[in-house]
PyMOL CGO cylinders between C-alpha atoms (Angstrom):
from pymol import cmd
from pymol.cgo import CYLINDER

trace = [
    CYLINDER, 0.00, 0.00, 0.00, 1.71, 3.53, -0.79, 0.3, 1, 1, 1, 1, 1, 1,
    CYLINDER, 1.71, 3.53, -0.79, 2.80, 4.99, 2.16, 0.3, 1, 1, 1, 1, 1, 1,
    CYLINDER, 2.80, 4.99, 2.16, 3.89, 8.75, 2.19, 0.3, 1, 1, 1, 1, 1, 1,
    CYLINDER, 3.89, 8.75, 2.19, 6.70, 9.49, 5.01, 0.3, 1, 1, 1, 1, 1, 1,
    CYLINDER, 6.70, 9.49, 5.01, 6.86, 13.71, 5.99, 0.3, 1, 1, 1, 1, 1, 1,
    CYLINDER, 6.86, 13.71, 5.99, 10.02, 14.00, 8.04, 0.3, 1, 1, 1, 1, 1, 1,
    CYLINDER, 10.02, 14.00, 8.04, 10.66, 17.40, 9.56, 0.3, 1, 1, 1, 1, 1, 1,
    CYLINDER, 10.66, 17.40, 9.56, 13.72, 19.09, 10.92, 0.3, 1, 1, 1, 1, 1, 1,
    CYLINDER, 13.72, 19.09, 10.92, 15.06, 16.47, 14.13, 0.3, 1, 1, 1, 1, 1, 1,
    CYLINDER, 15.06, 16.47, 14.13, 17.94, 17.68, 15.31, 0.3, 1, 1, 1, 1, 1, 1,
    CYLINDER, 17.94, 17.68, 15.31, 19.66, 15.59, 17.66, 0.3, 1, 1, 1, 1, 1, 1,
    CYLINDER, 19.66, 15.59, 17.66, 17.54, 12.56, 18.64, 0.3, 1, 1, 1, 1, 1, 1,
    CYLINDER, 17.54, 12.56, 18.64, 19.31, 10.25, 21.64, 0.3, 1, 1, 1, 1, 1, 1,
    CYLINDER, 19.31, 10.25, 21.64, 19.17, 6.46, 20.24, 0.3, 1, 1, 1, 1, 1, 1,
    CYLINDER, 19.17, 6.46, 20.24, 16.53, 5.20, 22.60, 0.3, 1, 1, 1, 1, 1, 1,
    CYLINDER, 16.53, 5.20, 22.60, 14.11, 7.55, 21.41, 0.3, 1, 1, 1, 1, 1, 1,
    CYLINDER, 14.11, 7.55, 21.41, 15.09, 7.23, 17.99, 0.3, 1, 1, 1, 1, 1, 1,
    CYLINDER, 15.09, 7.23, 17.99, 14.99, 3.21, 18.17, 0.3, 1, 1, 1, 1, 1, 1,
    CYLINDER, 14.99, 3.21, 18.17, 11.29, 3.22, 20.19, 0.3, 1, 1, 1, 1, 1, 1,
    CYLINDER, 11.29, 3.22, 20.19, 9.99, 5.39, 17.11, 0.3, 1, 1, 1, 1, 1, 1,
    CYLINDER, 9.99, 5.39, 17.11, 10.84, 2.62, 14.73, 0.3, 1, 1, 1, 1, 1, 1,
    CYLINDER, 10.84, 2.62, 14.73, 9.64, 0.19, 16.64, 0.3, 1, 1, 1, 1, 1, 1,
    CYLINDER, 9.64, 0.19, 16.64, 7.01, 2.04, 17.32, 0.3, 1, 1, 1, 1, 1, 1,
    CYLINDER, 7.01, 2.04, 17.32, 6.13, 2.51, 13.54, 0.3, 1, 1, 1, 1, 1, 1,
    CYLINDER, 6.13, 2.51, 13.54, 7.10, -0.64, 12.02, 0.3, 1, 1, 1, 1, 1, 1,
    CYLINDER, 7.10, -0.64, 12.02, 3.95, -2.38, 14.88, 0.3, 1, 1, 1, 1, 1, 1,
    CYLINDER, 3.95, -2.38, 14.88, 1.67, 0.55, 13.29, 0.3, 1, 1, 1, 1, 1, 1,
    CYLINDER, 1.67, 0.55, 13.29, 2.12, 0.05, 9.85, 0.3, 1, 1, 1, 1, 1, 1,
    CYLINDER, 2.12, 0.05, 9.85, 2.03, -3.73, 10.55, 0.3, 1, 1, 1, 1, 1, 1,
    CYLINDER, 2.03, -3.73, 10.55, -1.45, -3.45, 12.12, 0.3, 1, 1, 1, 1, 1, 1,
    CYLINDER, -1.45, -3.45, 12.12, -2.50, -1.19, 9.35, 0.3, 1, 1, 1, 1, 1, 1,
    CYLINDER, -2.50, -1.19, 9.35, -1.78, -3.45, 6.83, 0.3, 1, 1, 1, 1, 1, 1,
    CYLINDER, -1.78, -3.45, 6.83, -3.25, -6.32, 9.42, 0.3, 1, 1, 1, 1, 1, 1,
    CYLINDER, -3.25, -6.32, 9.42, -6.39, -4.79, 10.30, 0.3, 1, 1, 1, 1, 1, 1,
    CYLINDER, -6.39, -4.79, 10.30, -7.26, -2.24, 8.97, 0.3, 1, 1, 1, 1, 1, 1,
    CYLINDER, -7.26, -2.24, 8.97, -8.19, -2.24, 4.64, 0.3, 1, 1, 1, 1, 1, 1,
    CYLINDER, -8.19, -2.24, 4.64, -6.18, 1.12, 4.22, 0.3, 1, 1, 1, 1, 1, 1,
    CYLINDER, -6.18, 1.12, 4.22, -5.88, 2.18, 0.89, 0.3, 1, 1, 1, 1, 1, 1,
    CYLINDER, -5.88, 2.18, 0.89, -3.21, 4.65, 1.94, 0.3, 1, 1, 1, 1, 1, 1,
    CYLINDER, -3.21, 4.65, 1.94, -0.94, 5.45, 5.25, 0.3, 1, 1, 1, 1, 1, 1,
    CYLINDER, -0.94, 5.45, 5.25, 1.03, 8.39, 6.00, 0.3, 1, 1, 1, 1, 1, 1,
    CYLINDER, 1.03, 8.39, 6.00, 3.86, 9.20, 8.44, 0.3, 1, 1, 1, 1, 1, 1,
    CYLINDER, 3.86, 9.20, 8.44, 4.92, 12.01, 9.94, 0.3, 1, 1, 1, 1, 1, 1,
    CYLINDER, 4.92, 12.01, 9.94, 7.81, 12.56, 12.23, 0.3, 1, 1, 1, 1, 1, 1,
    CYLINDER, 7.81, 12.56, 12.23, 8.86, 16.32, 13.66, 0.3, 1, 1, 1, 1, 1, 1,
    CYLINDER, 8.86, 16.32, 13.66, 10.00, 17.60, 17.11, 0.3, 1, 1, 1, 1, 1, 1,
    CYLINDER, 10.00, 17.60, 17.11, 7.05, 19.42, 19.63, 0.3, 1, 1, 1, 1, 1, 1,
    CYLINDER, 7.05, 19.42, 19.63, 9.95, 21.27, 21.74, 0.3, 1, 1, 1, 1, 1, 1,
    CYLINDER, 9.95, 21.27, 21.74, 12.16, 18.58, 23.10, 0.3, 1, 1, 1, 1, 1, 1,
    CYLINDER, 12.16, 18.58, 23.10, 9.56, 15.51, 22.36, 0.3, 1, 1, 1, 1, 1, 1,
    CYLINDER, 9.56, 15.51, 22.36, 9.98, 13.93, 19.23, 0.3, 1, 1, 1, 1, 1, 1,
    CYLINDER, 9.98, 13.93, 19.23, 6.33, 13.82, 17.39, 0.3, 1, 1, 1, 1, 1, 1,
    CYLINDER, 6.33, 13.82, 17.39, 5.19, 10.59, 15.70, 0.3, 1, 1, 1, 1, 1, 1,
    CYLINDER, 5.19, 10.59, 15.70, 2.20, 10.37, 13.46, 0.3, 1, 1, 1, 1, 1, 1,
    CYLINDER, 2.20, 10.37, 13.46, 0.69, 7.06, 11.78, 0.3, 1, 1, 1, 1, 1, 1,
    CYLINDER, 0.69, 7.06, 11.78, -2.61, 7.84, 10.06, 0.3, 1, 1, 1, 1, 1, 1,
    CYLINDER, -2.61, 7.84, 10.06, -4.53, 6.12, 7.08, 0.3, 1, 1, 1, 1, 1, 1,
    CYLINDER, -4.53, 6.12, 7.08, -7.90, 5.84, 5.53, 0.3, 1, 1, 1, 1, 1, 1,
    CYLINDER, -7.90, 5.84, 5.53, -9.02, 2.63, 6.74, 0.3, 1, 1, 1, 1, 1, 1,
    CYLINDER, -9.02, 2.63, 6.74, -11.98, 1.09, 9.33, 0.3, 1, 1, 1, 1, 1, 1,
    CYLINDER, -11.98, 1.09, 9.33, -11.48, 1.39, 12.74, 0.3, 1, 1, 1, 1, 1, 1,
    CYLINDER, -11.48, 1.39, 12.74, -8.91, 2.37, 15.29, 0.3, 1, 1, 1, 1, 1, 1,
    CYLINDER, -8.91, 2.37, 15.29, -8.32, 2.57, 18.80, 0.3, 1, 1, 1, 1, 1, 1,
    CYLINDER, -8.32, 2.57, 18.80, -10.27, 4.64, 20.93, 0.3, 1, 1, 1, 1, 1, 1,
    CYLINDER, -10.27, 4.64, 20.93, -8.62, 6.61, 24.19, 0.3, 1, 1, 1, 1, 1, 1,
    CYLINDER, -8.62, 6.61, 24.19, -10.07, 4.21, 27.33, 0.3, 1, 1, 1, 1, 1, 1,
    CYLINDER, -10.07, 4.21, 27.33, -11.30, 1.49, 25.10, 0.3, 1, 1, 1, 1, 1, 1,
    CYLINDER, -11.30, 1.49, 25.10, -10.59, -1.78, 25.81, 0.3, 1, 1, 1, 1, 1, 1,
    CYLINDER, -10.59, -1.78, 25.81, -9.00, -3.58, 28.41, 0.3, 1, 1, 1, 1, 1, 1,
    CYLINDER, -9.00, -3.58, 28.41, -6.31, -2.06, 29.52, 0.3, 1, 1, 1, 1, 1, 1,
    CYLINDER, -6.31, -2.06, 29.52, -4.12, -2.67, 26.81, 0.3, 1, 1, 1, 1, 1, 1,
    CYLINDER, -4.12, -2.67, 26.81, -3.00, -1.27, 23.49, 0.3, 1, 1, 1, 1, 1, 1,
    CYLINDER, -3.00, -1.27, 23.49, -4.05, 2.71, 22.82, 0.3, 1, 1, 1, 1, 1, 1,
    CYLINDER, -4.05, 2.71, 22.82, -4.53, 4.88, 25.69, 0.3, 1, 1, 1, 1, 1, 1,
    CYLINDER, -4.53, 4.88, 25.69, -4.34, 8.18, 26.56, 0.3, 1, 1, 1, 1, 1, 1,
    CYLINDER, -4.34, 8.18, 26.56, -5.73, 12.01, 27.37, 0.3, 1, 1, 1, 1, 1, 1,
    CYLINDER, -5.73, 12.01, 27.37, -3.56, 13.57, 25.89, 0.3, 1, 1, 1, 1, 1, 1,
    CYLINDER, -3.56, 13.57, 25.89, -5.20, 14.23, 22.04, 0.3, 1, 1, 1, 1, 1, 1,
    CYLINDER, -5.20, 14.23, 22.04, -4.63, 10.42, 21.51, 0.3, 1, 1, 1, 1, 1, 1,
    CYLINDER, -4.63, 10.42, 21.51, -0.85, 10.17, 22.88, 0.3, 1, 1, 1, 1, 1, 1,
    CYLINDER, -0.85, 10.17, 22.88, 0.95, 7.56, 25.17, 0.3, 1, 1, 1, 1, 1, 1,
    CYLINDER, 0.95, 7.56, 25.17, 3.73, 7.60, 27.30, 0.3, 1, 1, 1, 1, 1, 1,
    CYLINDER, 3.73, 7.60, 27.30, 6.57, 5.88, 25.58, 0.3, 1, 1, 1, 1, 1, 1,
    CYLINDER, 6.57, 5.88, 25.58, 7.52, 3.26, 28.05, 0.3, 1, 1, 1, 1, 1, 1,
    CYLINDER, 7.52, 3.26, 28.05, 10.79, 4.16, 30.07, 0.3, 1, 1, 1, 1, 1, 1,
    CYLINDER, 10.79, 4.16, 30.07, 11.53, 6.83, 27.63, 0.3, 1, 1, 1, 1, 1, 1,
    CYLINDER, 11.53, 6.83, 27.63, 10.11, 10.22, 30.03, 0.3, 1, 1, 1, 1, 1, 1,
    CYLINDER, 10.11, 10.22, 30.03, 8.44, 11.37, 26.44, 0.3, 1, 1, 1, 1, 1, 1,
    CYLINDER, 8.44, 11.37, 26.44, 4.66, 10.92, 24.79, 0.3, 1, 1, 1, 1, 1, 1,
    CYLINDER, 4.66, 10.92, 24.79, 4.15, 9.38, 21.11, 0.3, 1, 1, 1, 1, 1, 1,
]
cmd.load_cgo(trace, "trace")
């Protein structure tokens, strides 16, 4: 599925953020493809002050819902963010 990537100016990113936003990207596109009958995804990736902002959006069905579910998977209160475990940042 085309994906468009919009990558803003960084800076400096420290490797353990830099490696979580990967990760954290490569388990959304995965469930995008998975789960979701996208015709189209985009990224986006800039810096909010010091935190480093992640975007994955597409034009598919569904999507988690801030205090849906169980207690796993999205969750937030903060305009759909979530602490990045063990990181002291949002994404």
């Amino acid at each position: 599925m085309p994906c468009r990537v919009r990558v803003g100016e960084l800076g400096v990113v420290p490797l353990s953020v830099e490696s979580a936003a990967y990760f954290t990207v490569a388990e959304a596109l995965t469930n995008v493809a998975k789960h979701s009958g996208a015709q189209h995804v985009e990224v986006a990736v800039d810096r909010a002050g010091p935190l480093l902002r992640v975007q994955v959006s597409d034009d598919g069905k569904g999507g988690a819902r801030d205090g849906a579910g169980t207690g796993g998977g999205h969750r937030g209160g903060r305009g759909g963010q979530a602490p990045a475990a063990g990181l002291g940042s949002w994404c």
